[in-house]
C-alpha positions as CSV (number, residue, x, y, z in Angstrom):
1,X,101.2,105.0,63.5
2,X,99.1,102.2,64.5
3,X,100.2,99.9,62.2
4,X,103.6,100.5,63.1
5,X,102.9,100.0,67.2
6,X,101.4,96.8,66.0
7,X,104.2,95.5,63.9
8,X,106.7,96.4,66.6
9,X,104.3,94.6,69.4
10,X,104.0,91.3,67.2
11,X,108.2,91.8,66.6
12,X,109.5,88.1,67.2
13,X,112.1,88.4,70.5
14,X,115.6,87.8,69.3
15,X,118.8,86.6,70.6
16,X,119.9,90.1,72.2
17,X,116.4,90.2,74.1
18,X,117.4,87.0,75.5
19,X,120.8,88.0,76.7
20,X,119.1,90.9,78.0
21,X,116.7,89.0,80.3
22,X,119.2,86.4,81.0
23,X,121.8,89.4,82.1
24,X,124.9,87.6,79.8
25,X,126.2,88.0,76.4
26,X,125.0,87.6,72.7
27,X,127.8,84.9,72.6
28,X,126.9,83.4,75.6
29,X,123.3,82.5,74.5
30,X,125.3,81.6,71.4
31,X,127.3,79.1,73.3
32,X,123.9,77.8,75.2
33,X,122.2,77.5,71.6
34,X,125.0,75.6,69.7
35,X,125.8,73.1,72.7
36,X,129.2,74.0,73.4
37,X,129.6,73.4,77.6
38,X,133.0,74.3,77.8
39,X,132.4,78.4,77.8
40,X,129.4,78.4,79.9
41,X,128.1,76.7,83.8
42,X,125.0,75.2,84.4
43,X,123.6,78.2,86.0
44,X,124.4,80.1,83.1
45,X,122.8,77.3,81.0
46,X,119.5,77.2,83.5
47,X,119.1,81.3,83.0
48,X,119.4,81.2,79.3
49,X,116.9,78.7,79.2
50,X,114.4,80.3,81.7
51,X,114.7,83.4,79.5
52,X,114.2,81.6,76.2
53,X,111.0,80.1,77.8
54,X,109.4,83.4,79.1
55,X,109.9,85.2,76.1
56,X,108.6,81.8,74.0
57,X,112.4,82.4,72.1
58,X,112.7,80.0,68.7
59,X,116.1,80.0,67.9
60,X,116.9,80.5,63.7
61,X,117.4,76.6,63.2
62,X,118.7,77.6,59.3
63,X,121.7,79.8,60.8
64,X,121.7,77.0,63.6
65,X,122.7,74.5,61.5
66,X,124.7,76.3,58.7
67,X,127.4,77.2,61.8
68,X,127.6,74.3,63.2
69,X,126.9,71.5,60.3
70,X,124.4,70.1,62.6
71,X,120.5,69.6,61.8
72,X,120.1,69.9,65.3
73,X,117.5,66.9,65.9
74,X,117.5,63.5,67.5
75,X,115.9,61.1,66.1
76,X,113.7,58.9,68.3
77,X,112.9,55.2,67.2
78,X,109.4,53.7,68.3
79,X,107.6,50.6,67.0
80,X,103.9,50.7,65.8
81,X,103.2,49.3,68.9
82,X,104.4,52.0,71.0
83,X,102.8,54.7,69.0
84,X,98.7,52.9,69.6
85,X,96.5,55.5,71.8
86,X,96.5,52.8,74.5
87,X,99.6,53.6,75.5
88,X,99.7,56.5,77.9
89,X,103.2,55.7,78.8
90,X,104.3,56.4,75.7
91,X,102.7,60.3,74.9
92,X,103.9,60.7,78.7
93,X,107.5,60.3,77.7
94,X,107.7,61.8,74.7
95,X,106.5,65.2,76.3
96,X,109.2,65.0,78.5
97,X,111.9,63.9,75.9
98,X,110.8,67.0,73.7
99,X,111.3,69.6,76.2
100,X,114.4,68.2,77.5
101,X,115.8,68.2,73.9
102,X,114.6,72.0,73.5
103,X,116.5,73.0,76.7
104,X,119.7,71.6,74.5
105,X,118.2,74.1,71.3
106,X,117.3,70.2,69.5
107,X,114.1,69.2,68.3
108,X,113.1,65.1,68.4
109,X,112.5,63.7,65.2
110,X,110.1,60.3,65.7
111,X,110.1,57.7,63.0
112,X,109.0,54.1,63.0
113,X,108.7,51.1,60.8
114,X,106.6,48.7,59.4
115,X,107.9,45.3,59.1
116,X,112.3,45.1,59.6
117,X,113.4,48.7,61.4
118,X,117.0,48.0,60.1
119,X,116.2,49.7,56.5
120,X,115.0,52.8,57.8
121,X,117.8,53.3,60.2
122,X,120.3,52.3,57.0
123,X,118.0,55.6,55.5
124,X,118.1,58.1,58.2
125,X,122.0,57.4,58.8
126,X,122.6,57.7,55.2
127,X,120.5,61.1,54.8
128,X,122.4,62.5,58.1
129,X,118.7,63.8,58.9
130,X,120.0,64.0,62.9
131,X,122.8,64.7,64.8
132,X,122.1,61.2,66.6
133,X,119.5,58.3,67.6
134,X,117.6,57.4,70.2
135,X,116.3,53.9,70.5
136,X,113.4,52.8,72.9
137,X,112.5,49.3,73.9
138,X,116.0,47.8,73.2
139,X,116.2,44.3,73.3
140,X,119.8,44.2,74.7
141,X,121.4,42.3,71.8
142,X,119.6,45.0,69.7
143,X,120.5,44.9,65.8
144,X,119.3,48.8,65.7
145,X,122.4,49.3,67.8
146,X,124.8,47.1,66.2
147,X,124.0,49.2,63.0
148,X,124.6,52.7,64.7
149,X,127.8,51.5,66.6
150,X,128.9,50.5,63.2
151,X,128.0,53.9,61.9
152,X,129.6,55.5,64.0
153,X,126.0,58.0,64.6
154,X,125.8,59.0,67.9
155,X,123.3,57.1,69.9
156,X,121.8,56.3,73.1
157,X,119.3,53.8,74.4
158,X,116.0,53.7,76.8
159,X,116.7,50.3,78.1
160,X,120.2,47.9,78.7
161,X,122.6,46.7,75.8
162,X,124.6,43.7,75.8
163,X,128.1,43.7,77.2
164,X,129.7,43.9,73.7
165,X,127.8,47.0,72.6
166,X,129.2,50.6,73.9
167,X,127.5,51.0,77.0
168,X,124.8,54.2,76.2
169,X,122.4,53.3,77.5
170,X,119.7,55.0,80.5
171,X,117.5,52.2,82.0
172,X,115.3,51.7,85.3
173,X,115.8,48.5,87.9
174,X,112.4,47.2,87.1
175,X,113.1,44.4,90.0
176,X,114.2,46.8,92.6
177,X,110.8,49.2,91.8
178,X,108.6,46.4,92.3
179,X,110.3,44.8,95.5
180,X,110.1,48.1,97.0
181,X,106.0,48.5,95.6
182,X,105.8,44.7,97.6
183,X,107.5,46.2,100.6
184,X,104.8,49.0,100.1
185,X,101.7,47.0,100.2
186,X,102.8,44.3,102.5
187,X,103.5,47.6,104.8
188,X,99.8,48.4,104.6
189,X,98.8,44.9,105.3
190,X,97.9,43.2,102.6
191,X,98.9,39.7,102.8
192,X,97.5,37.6,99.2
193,X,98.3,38.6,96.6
194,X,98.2,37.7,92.5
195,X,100.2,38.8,90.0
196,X,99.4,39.5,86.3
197,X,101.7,41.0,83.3
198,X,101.7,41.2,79.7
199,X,102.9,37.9,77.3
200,X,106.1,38.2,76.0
201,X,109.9,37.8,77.2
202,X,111.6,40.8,77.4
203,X,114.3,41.3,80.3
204,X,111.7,44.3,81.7
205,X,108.6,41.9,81.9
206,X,111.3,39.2,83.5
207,X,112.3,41.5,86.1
208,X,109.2,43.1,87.3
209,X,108.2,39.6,88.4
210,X,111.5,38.8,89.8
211,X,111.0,41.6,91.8
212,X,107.5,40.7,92.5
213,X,108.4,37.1,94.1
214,X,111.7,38.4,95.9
215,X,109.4,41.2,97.5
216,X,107.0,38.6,99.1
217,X,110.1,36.5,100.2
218,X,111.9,39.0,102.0
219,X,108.1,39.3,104.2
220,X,108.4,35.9,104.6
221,X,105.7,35.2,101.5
222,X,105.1,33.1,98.8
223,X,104.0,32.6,95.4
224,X,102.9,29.6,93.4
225,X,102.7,28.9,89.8
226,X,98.9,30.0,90.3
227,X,99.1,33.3,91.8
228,X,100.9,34.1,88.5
229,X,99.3,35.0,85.3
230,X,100.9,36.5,81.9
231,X,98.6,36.7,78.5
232,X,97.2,39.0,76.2
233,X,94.4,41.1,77.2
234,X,91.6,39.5,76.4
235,X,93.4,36.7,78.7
236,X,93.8,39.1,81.3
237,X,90.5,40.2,81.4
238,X,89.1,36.2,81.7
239,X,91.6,35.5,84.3
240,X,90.7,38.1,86.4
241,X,87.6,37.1,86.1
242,X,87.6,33.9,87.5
243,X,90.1,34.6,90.4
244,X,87.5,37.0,91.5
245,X,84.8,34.9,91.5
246,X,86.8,32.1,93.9
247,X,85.9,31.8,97.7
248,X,89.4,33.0,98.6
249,X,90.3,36.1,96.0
250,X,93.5,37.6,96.2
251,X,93.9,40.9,98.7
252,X,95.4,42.5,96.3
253,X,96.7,42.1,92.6
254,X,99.9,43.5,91.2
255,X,99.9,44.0,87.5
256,X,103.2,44.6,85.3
257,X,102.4,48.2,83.6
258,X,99.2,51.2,84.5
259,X,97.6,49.6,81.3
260,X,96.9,46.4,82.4
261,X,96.3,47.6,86.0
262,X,93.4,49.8,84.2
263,X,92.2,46.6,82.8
264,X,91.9,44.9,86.2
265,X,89.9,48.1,87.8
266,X,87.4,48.0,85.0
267,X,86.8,44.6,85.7
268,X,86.6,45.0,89.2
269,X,84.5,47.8,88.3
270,X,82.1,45.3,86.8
271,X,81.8,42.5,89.2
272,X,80.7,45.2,91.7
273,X,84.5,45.4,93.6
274,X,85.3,48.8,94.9
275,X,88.4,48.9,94.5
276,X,90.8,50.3,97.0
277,X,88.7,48.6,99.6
278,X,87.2,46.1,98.7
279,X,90.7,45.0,96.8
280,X,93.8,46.4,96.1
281,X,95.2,47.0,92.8
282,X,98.6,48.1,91.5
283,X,100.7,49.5,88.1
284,X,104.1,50.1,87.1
285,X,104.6,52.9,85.0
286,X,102.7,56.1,87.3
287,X,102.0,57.8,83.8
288,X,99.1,59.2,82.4
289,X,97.2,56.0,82.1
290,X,97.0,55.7,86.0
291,X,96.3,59.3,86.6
292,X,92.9,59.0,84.5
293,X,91.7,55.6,86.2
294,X,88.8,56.1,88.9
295,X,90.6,55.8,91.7
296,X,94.1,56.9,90.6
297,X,96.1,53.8,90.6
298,X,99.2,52.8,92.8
299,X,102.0,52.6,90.8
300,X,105.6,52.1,90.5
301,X,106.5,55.6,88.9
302,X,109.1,55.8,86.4
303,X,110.6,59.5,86.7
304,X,110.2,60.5,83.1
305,X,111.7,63.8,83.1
306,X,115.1,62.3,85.0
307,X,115.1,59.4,82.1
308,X,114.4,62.0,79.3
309,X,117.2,64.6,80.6
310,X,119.5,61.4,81.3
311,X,119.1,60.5,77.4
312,X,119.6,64.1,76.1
313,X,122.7,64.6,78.2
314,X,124.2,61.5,76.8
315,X,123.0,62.3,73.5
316,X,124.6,65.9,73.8
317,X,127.7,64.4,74.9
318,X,128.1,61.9,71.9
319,X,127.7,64.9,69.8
320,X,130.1,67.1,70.9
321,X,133.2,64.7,72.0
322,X,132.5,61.2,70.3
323,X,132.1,57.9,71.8
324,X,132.5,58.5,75.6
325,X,132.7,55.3,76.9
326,X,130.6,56.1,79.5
327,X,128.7,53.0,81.7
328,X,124.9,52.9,81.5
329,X,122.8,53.6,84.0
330,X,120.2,53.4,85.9
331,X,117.5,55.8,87.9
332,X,115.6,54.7,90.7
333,X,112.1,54.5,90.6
334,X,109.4,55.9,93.3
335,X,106.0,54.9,94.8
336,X,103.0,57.0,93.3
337,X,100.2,56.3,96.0
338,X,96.5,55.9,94.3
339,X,93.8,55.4,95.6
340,X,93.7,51.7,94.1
341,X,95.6,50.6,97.4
């Protein structure tokens, strides 16, 4: 008899004690499972879902995706670069992308490249591995995305497309978050200020300094050529250096990501600064990276779990109806305060 109690207490919970908890139907949680939005409300959705995660429910993804002819993933694109341990952004977002793929019943699929990413997408799209795509760090005129609009795989992008390339994409107004981070700081007093970001020329790193220089404008501030630095990190650390060692240091120094802000407090760190008080310092990102920094860094926050859900909807969407033709958008950012400023 005991065995028996214990096989029936180690029983795996199965669709009907989902319905049960949820108080709907078998088909309902059906519906929920397989996507399709047209026979069930949000609310229903949000119980089904609330039941499935109490009574830690894994759906039969074999049945799954003999009904519906779907393998019920999303594939989720990242360079080599992206997937280094420095990058807390990066394990930040993809926590949030998983579970907002899981409330859709999907799982994300992450795959990357070596040298051309064009022959593994050609791969994937040919194997029909996922339902659709999800590309990250798109460089607008993105040849990843001129494949998939030519394959006619649904697909959505973290970052903005060119004007000739369907619209899906979820993106954040990187010069709007830091104008509104200038308006922050200038607010608490702070009055010189240096700026430092990461080498390269994509639209985001472009942007974050726009936004830097029209922030100080609209307080009646201004930049020059060298209250302006952008290098590698080695660069960063020797510039940061030297500014701190002039007679008139900045008040406070606004970098272009948490990582590179965390590189500024270490040095700060080591040239005996406190920083907070005896300088400011400043991120964009608000992730993981800033959270584990002593102080907690200042930051731009990116709302992760809005961007995820934004990406799975869209995703969802392309699945069930085609091509929507839907604009991209984009979702406002927020102050974290640290204790860096």
């Amino acid at each position: 008899m005991a065995g028996a109690n214990d096989r029936r207490s180690t029983r795996r919970p199965s669709i009907d004690d989902v319905a049960k908890l949820a108080g709907v139907s078998r088909q309902t949680v059906s519906n929920v499972l397989n996507g399709r939005k047209d026979y069930f409300s949000t609310q229903t959705q949000a119980r089904v879902t609330a039941a499935m995660e109490t009574l830690s429910y894994q759906p039969n993804r074999a049945a799954q995706t003999l009904r519906s002819r779907r393998s019920m993933q999303i594939g989720y694109h990242m360079s080599g670069e992206e997937l280094e341990t420095v990058k807390g952004f990066t394990l930040s977002f993809l926590q949030a992308l998983i579970k907002a793929a899981a409330r859709h019943g999907y799982q994300i699929l992450v795959f990357t490249h070596t040298d051309d990413p064009l022959p593994v997408f050609t791969e994937l799209i040919a194997r029909g591995n996922v339902d659709a795509l999800i590309v990250s760090e798109s460089q607008v005129d993105d040849p990843r995305v001129r494949l998939l609009a030519q394959s006619k795989l649904p697909f959505v992008s973290f970052g903005r497309l060119a004007p000739d390339l369907p619209q899906q994409w979820v993106d954040i107004d990187n010069a709007d978050g830091m104008a509104m981070l200038m308006d922050h700081l200038v607010g608490k007093g702070y009055r010189r200020f240096s700026y430092i970001g990461a080498e390269g020329e994509e639209y985001w790193k472009r942007e974050r300094l726009q936004g830097f220089k029209r922030g100080l404008g609209q307080h009646g501030l201004n930049s020059t050529d060298e209250d302006v630095f952008q290098g590698s990190d080695n660069a960063i650390r020797e510039h940061v250096r030297r500014i701190l060692s002039q007679p008139h240091r900045p008040d406070a120094i606004v970098t272009s990501s948490d990582s590179i802000a965390a590189v500024v407090v270490n040095v700060c760190h080591y040239l005996g600064l406190r920083v907070g008080q005896d300088i400011a310092v400043t991120g964009f990102d608000g992730g993981a990276m800033g959270l584990i920094s002593e102080p907690t860094i200042t930051s731009v926050r990116i709302p992760l779990e809005k961007v995820a859900s934004e990406l799975i909807d869209r995703c969802q969407a392309e699945i069930d109806g085609g091509p929507t033709g839907h604009p991209g958008i984009l979702i406002p950012t927020e102050i974290f305060q640290g204790g860096s400023a």
